[in-house]
C-alpha positions in Angstrom: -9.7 70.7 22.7 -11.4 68.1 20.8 -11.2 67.6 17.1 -14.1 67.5 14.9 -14.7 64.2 13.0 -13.6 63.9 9.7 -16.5 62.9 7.1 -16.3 59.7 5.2 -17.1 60.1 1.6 -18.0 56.7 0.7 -20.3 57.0 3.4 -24.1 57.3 2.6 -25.6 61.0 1.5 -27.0 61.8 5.0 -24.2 62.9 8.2 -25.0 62.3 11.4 -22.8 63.2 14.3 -22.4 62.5 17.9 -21.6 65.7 19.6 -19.7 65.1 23.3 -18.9 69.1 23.1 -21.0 71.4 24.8 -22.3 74.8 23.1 -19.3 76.9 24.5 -16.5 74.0 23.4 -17.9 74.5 20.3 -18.0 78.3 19.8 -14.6 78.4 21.3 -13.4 75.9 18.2 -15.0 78.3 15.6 -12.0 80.7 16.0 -11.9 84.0 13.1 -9.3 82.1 11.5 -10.6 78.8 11.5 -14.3 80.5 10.2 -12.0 82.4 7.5 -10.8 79.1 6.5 -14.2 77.3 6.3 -15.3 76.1 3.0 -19.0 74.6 2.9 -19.6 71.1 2.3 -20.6 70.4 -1.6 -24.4 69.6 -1.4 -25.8 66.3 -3.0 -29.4 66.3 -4.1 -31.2 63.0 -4.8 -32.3 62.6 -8.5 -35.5 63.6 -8.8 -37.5 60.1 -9.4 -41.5 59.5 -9.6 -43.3 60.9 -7.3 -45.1 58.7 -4.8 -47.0 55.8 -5.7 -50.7 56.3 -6.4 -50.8 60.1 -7.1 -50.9 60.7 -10.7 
């Protein structure tokens, strides 16, 4: 079975991925262990900045 791909860091804030798996590859890679193992990806927010131009 196919490996997911590893994320780049110094890669922009938005992921994108390809898949070439189909639904069932995919649930059968999500194993108890491996969804015991998991750890979520930290989640970077933009700064909050002006809002858009002309609305005051």
């Amino acid at each position: 079975m196919q490996q997911p791909p590893e994320p780049h860091p110094d890669e922009g804030s938005v992921s994108h991925v390809d898949l070439d798996q189909s639904p069932e590859e995919v649930l059968e890679y999500w194993t108890e262990e491996r969804m015991a193992e998991a750890k979520p990806r930290e989640l970077k927010l933009p700064e909050p900045g002006p809002g858009p131009a002309g609305q005051d």
